[in-house]
Phi, psi and omega in degrees: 000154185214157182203176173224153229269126197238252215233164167194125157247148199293291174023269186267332174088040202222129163214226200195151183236162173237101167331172160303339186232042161073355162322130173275117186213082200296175180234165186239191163292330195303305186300328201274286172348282217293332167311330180090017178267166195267307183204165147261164193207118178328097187117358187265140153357038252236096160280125174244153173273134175223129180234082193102277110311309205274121158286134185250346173191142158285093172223148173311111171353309176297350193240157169281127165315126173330302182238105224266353160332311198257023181281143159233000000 
């Protein structure tokens, strides 16, 4: 699934994605961790991992999911 990144604080390291069909979707730190990035940026470009609702992992469009198993 891919969305692209509506917020990120470096901080807590938790923002929010907006899906393709305008869907609204936070990340907690955890997801941003198992991706391996360093920050994100407003408009940018996002493969998410999903378990249910809960994003489990972040990563740039261009990298490949850690585990493409837990993609949905």
């Amino acid at each position: 699934m891919q969305g692209t990144v509506r917020t990120f604080d470096p901080e807590t390291r938790s923002g929010s994605v907006l899906l393709d069909d305008g869907t609204e979707l936070a990340f907690d730190g955890a997801a941003f961790e198992a991706g391996g990035l360093r920050m994100l940026r407003f408009g940018q470009r996002v493969n998410l991992a999903t378990d249910g609702d809960r994003i489990t992992v972040v990563t740039l469009s261009t990298f490949p999911l850690p585990d493409a198993g837990r993609a949905s």
